[in-house]
C-alpha positions in Angstrom: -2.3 123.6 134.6 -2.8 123.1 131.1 -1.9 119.6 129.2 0.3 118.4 126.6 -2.0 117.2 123.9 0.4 116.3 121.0 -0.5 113.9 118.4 0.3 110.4 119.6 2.4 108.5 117.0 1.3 104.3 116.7 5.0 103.8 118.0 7.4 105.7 119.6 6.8 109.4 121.0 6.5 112.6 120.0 9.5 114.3 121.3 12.7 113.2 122.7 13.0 111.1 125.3 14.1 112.4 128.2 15.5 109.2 130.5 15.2 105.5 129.9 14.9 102.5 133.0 15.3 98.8 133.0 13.2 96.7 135.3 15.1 94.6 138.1 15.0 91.6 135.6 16.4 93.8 132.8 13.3 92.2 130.1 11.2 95.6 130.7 12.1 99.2 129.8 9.9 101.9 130.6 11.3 105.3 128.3 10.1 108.8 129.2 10.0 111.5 126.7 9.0 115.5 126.3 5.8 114.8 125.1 4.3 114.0 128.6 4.2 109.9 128.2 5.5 106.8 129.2 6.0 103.9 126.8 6.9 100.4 128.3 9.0 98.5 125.6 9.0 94.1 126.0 13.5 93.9 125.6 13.4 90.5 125.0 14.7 91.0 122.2 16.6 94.2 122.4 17.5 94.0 118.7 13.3 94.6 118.1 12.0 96.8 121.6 8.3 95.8 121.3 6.0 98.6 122.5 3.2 97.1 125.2 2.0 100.2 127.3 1.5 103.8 126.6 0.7 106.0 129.4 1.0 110.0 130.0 1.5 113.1 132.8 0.2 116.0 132.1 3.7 117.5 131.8 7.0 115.9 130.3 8.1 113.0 132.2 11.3 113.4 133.6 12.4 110.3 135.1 11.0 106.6 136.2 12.2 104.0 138.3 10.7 100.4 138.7 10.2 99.3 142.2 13.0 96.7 143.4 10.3 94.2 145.2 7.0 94.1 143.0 8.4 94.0 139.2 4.7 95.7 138.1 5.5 98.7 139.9 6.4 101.8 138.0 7.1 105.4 139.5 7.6 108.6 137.3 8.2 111.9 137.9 7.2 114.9 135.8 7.3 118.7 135.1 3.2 118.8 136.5 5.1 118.5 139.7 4.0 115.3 140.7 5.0 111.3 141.2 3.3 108.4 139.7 3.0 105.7 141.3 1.9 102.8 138.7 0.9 99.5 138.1 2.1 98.6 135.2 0.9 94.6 133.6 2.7 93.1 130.7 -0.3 94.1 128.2 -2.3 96.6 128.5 -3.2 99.9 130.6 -1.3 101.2 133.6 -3.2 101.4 136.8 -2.6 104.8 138.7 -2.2 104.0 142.4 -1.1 107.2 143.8 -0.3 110.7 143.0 2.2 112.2 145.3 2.0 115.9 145.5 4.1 117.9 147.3 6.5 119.8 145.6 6.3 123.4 143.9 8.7 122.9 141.5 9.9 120.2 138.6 10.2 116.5 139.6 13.2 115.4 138.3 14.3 112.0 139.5 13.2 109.3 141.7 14.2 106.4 143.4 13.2 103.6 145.3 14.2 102.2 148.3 15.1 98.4 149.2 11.7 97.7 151.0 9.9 98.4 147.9 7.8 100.7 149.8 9.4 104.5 150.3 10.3 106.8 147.6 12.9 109.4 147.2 11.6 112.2 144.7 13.9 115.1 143.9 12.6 118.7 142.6 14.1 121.9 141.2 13.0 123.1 144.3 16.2 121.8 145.8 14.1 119.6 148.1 14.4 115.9 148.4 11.5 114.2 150.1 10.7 110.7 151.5 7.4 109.2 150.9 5.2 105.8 151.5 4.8 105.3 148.1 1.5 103.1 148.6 -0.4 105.3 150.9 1.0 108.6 150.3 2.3 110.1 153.6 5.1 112.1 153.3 7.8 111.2 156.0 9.4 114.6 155.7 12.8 115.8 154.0 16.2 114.2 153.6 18.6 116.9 152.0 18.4 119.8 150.3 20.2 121.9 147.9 21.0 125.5 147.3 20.0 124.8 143.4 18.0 122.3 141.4 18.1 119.1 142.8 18.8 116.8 139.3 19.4 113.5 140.3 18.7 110.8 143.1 20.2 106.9 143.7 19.5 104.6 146.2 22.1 102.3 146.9 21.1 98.0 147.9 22.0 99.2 151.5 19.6 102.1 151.9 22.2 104.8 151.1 20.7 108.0 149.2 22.8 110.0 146.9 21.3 113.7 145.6 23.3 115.3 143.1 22.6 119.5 142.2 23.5 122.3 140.3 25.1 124.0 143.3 27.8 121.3 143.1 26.9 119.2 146.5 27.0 115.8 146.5 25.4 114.1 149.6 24.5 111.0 151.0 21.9 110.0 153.7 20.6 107.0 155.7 17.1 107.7 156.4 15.6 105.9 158.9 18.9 106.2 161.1 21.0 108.4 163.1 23.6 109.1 160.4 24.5 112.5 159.7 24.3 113.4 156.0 27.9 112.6 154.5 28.3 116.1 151.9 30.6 117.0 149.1 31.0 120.3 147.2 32.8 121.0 143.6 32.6 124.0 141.7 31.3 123.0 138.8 27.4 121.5 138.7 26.7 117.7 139.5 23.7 116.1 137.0 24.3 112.3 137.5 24.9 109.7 140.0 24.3 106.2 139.8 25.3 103.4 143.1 27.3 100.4 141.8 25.1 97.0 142.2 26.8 96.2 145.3 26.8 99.6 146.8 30.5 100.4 147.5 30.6 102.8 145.3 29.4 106.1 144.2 29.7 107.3 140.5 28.8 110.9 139.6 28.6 113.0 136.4 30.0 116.7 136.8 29.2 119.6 134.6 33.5 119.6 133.8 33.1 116.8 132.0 34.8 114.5 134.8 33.4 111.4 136.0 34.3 110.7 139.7 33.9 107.4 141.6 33.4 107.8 145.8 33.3 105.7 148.3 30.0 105.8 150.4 31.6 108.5 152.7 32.4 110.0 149.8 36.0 109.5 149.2 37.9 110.0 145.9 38.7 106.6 144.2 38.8 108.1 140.7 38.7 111.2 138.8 37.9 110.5 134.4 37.5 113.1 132.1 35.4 111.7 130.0 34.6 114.7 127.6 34.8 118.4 127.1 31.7 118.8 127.3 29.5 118.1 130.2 29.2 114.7 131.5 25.6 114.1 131.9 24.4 110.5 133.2 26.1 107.4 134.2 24.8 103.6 134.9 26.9 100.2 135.8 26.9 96.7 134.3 25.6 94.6 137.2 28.8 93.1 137.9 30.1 96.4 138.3 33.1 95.9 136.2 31.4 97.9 133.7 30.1 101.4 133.7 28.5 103.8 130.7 28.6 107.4 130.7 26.4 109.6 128.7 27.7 113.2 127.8 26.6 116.6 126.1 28.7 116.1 123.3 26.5 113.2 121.7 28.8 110.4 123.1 28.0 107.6 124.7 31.6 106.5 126.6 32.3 102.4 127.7 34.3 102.3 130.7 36.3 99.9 132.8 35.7 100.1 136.6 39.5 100.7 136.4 38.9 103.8 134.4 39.9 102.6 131.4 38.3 103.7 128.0 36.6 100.5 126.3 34.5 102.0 124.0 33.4 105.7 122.7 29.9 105.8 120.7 29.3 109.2 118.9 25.6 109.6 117.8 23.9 113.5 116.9 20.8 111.7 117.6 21.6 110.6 121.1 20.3 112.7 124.1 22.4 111.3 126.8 20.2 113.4 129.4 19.9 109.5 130.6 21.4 106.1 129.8 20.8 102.2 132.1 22.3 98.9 131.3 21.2 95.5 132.0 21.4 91.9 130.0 24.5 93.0 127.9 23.1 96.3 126.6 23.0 99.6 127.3 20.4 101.6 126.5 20.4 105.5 126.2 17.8 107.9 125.4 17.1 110.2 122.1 16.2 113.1 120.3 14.1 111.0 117.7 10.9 109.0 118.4 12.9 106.4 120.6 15.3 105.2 122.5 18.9 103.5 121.3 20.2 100.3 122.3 23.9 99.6 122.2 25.7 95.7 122.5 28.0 96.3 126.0 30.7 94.4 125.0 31.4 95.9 121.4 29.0 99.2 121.4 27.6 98.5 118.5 24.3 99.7 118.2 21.5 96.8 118.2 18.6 99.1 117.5 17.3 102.9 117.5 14.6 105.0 116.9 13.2 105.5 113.3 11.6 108.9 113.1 12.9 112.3 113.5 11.2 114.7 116.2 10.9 118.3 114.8 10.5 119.9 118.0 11.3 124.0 116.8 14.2 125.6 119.2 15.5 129.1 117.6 14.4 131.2 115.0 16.3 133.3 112.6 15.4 135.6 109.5 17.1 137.4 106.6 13.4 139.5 105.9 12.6 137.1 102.8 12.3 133.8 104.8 11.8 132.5 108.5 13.9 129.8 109.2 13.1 127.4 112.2 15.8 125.3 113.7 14.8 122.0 114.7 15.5 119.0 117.0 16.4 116.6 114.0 18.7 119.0 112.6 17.0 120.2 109.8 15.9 124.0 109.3 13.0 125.0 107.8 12.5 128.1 105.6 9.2 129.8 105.3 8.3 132.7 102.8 7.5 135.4 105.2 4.0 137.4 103.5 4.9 139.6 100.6 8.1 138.2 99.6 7.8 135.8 96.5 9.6 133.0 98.1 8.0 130.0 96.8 6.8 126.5 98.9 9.2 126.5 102.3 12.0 124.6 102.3 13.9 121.9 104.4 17.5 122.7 104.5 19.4 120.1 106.0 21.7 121.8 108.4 23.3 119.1 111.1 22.7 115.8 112.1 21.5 116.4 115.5 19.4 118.6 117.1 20.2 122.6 116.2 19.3 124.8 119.6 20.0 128.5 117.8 20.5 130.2 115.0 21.5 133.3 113.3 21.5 134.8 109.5 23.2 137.1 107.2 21.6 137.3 104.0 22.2 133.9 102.0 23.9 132.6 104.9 22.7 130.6 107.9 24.3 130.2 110.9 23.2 127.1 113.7 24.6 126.1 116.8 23.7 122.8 117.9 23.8 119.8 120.8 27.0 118.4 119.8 28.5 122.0 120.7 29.3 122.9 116.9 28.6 125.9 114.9 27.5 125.2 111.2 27.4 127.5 108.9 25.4 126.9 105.6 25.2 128.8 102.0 23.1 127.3 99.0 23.3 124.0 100.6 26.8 123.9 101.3 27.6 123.3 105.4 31.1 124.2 107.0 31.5 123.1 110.4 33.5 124.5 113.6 35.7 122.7 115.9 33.8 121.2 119.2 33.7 124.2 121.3 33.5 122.4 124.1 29.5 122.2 125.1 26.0 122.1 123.5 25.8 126.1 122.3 22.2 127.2 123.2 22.3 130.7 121.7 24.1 132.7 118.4 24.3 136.1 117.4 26.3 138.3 115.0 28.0 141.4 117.1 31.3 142.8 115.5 31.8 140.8 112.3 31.8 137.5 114.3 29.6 135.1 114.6 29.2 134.8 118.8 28.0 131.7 120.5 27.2 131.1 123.9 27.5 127.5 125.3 26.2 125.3 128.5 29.0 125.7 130.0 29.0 129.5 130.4 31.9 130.6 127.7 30.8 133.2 124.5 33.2 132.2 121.7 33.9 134.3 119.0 34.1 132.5 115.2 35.5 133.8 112.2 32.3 134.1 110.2 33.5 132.5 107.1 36.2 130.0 108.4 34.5 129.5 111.6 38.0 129.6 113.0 37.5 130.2 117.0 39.2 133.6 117.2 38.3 134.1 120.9 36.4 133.1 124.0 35.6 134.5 127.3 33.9 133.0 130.4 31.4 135.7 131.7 29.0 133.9 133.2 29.0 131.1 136.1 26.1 129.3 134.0 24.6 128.4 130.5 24.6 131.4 128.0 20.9 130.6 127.1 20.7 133.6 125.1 22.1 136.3 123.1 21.1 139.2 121.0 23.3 142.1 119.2 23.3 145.8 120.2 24.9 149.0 119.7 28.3 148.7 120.6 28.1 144.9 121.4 25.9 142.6 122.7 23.3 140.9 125.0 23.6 138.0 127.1 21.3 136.1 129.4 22.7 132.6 131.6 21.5 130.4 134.4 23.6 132.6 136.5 20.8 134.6 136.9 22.4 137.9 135.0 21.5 139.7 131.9 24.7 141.3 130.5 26.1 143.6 127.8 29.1 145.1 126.4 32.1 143.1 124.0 33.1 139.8 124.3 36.2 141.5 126.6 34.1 144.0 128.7 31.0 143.0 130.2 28.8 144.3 132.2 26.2 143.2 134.2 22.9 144.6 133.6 20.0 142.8 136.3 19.7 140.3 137.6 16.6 137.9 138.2 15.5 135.4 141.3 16.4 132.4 139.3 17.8 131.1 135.4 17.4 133.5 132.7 15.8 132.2 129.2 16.2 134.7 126.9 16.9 138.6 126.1 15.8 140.6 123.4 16.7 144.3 122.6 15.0 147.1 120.6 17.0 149.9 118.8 19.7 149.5 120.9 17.7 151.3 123.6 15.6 149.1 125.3 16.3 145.4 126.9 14.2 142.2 128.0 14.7 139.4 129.5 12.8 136.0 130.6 13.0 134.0 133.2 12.4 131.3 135.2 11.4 133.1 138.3 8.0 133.8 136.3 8.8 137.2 135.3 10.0 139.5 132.5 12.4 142.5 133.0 12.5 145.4 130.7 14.7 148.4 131.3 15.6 151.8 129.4 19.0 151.8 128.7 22.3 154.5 128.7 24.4 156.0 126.4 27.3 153.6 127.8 27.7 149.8 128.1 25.7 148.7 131.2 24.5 152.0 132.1 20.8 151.4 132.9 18.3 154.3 133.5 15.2 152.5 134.6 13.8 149.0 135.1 10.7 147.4 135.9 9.1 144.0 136.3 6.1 142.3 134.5 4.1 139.6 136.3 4.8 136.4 134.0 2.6 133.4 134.3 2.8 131.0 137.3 6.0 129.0 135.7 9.1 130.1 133.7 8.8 132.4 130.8 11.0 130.9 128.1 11.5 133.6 125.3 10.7 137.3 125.0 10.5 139.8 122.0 10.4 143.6 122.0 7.9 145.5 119.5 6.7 148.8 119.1 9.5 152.0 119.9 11.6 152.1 123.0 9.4 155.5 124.3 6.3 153.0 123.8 7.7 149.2 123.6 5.0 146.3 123.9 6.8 143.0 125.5 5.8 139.4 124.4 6.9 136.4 126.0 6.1 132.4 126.0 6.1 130.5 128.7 6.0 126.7 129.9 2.3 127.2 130.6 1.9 127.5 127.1 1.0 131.0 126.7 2.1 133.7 124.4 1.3 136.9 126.5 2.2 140.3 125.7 2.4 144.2 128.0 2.1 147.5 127.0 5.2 149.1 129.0 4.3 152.7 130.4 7.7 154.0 131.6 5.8 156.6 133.7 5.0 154.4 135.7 8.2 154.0 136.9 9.5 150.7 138.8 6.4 151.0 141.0 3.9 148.6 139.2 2.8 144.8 139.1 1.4 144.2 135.7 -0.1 141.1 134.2 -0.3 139.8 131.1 -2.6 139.8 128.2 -2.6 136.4 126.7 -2.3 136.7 122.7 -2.2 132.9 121.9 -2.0 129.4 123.5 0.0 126.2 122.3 -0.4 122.5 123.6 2.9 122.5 124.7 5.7 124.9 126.1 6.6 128.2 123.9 10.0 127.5 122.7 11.3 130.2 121.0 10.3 133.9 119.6 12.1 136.3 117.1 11.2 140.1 116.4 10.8 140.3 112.5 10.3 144.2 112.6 9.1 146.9 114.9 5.6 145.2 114.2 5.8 141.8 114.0 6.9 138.5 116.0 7.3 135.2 114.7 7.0 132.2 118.1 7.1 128.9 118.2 5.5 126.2 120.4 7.4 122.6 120.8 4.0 121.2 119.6 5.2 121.9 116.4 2.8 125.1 115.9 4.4 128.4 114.4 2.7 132.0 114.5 3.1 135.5 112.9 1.7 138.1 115.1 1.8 141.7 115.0 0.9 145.4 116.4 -2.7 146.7 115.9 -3.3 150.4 115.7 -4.6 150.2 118.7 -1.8 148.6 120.1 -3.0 145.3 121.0 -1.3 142.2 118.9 -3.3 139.8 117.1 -2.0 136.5 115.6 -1.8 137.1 111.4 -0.9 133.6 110.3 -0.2 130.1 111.7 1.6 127.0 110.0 2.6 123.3 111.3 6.0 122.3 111.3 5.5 118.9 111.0 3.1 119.1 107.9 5.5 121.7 106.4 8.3 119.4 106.8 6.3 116.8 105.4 5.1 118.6 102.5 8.2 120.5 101.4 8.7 120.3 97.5 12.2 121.4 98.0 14.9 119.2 100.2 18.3 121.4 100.4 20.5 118.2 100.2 23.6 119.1 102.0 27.0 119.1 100.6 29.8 119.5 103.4 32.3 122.2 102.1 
């Protein structure tokens, strides 16, 4: 497993920070982040976080919670697929106690229980596990989902809560005879936080809805608390209090009661996580840090400083590359032989922008916030919300089309940006899209690749698990990525969803994230990036029929995950790594593909002699 190796900044991270935890005495945050470390921050002072420890996984960090009985004790949990277990001092370097090691997919939560001693860690492997924490013996399992596991809480009695994308919510008593209390909705759960005196349950649904359950999981109350997803939720320690963090850059202040108090809206804000403790509440970020709000007027006290530039989507018009950023801005490189002058920085949004599209002069972005911008000589016209963070654009039938988290495709008026229509096709995020003949392409978490019009879809392949991202060549050939470590590529019909022959390529040993097609559709050559960092490419030989197993030939590695790819011409393939790194590669006569040019996004950003200020139209 290969490491993040990002350049470490003096304070702050990297990349945006994932989830945020206070200590039991509320003085000590510990704040996780994308670029695989942990930073403890002295809140004495919460209007000046002073940063005291810096320690890192070899993956991102997902999650952290400090251990209820010995304040020094820190436990994380991480994409490497493994569980810290830390002892953390005031000043200076965190001692690594244990690693525990059992789980074959992402950590994404854990949680102590009251004796200070056993862990509950959670995985996208749907399993959760109960560990000694000191000595490392695995006690055995005490739920499991049907889907990623996303989030665990341990309540002051003992009472464990998992929360998954296949909608369960249960609740367990290890240790005891209890049967596990389970409840199901339809949409995803991401969130769950116990009140402070245990009697009650809050969870964060994909709907948008806040519900608060009893301990046997009874309905006390329903709050819908956006239109977008409601992502993480954590109570005042008198529990009259709770915040909830949700996909729409909002941070909401609510009464145990359900009523509204107070409703924060910050681009910057990743509300993937948020805690509270000593009259603030803390949430994390997509800059360099995390923000800390006043919980009695939300006022913000502090936040981060410095924008990440983490690249997410890629679009082109053949004169410049633009790359879409996680601080909103979009930068625009001269691709070779076009006399564009020095890149550019156009500044698109104010929060992070997860796709793009382009039409000539004109640049489309979806972003977090679940807008679409569209922007022409420096002037920016923005949608309504559409309801969710939109992860994926294209241009298919004189719209612009944009697929969101929560599974809709909505079709914009390209020069209005007027929402003209919107299906639900898939039961999961529209990751990615790409135009076609007669339509377009869609990929989702659903585990489907699709094609057709925004009113007739159909359903191309499916994989074993999420789909990243589809790419299409002349019309005639597809691709897809996904998370079940493999890239599809069939030969396609003369009608929508007609497929005449597919076959699977042997991906790395985690998900492939992005894919590009090259070459003709009688001889394509497949690229794809992956969360092991590689950029691999195959030389498809349709003779071979469905009956082959073929590997890789790695073209390039990053320091961090491959983000994003785009097809420039039959020849040539622009990716992107989230350490900042971007690439030109291309075809050889022989076939083979060789990396032409590199640049740095940060240094480009940096060195830009021309800012595209941005007037709003």
């Amino acid at each position: 497993m290969r490491t993040i190796n990002l350049p470490t900044r003096r304070t702050g991270q990297s990349a945006p920070v994932t989830h945020v935890a206070f200590g039991k005495e509320g003085r000590r945050l510990a704040s996780c982040s994308y670029d695989g470390t942990v930073l403890i921050w002295d809140m004495t002072d919460p209007g000046q976080p002073r940063q005291t420890v810096r320690f890192r996984h070899r993956r991102l960090v997902n999650s952290s919670a400090w251990n209820p009985v010995e304040p020094e004790l820190l436990a994380t949990a991480s994409a490497d697929k493994t569980v810290g277990v830390w002892r953390v001092p005031d000043e200076g370097r965190a001692e690594l106690l244990n690693v525990l090691a059992r789980h074959t997919d992402d950590i994404n939560s854990v949680a102590w229980m009251p004796d200070g001693r056993r862990l509950i860690a959670v995985s996208e492997d749907g399993r959760a596990t109960l560990w000694d924490a000191l000595d490392g013996r695995l006690f055995g399992e005490v739920g499991s989902h049907t889907a990623h596991c996303m989030m665990v809480s341990v309540s002051p009695q003992g009472l464990v809560a998992t929360v998954g994308e296949d909608g369960m919510v249960a609740v367990s008593a290890p240790g005891t005879d209890h049967a596990p209390v389970v409840r199901h909705y339809e949409s995803s759960v991401e969130g769950c936080a116990w009140s402070h005196s245990g009697g009650t349950l809050a969870i964060a649904r994909d709907d948008g809805v806040v519900e608060l359950l009893t301990s046997a999981l009874q309905p006390l109350r329903a709050i819908q608390v956006s239109r977008s997803a409601a992502r993480s939720v954590a109570w005042a320690e008198d529990d009259n209090t709770f915040v909830v963090g949700a996909y729409d850059g909002s941070l909401c202040f609510y009464e145990a009661n359900g009523a509204l108090l107070h409703r924060v809206h910050d681009p910057r804000i990743w509300p993937r996580s948020v805690a509270v403790a000593r009259g603030v509440a803390v949430v994390g970020s997509f800059w360099s840090g995390p923000h800390v709000f006043d919980l009695a007027s939300a006022k913000e006290i502090s936040g981060p400083s410095t924008p990440t530039h983490g690249p997410n989507a890629f679009a082109s018009n053949g004169r410049e590359l633009f790359v879409g950023c996680d601080s909103g801005r979009v930068l625009a490189i001269g691709l070779d032989g076009v006399a564009t002058g020095a890149p550019r920085v156009l500044d698109v949004a104010d929060g992070p922008i997860l796709s793009l599209a382009a039409h000539g002069d004109i640049l489309y972005a979806g972003t977090y916030a679940g807008h679409i911008v569209r922007h022409e000589a420096g002037r920016t016209r923005e949608s309504s919300q559409v309801g969710a963070p939109v992860p994926s654009l294209c241009l298919a039938g004189g719209r612009v089309m944009g697929g969101t988290y929560n599974g809709e495709i909505v079709a914009l008026d390209p020069r209005s940006l007027e929402i003209v229509g919107r299906r639900t096709p898939h039961a999961g995020s529209v990751k990615s899209l790409a135009p076609g003949s007669g339509g377009f392409f869609s990929a989702a978490t659903d585990r489907t690749v699709a094609a057709g019009s925004l009113d007739d879809r159909h359903t191309l392949w499916q994989h074993g698990n999420l789909v990243n991202a589809v790419a299409v060549l002349d019309g005639e050939v597809a691709a897809s990525a996904s998370r079940d470590h493999t890239v599809k590529v069939g030969r396609l019909g003369a009608t929508p969803g007609e497929v005449r022959q597919v076959q699977t390529l042997l991906g790395p040993d985690e998900s492939v994230k992005c894919v590009a097609l090259l070459g003709s559709p009688e001889s394509p050559v497949v690229l794809a990036g992956s969360y092991d960092f590689g950029l691999y490419a195959w030389n498809v030989d349709w003779s071979a029929g469905a009956r082959t197993l073929t590997s890789g030939t790695t073209v390039a590695e990053f320091t961090q995950g491959v983000s994003c790819m785009l097809a420039l011409d039959a020849t040539r393939v622009a990716v992107a790594g989230w350490d900042g790194r971007v690439l030109i590669a291309g075809l050889a006569p022989d076939g083979t593909v060789e990396v032409h040019r590199t640049w740095d996004v940060i240094s480009l950003m940096e060195s830009a002699s021309c800012f595209d200020d941005r007037v709003t139209a």
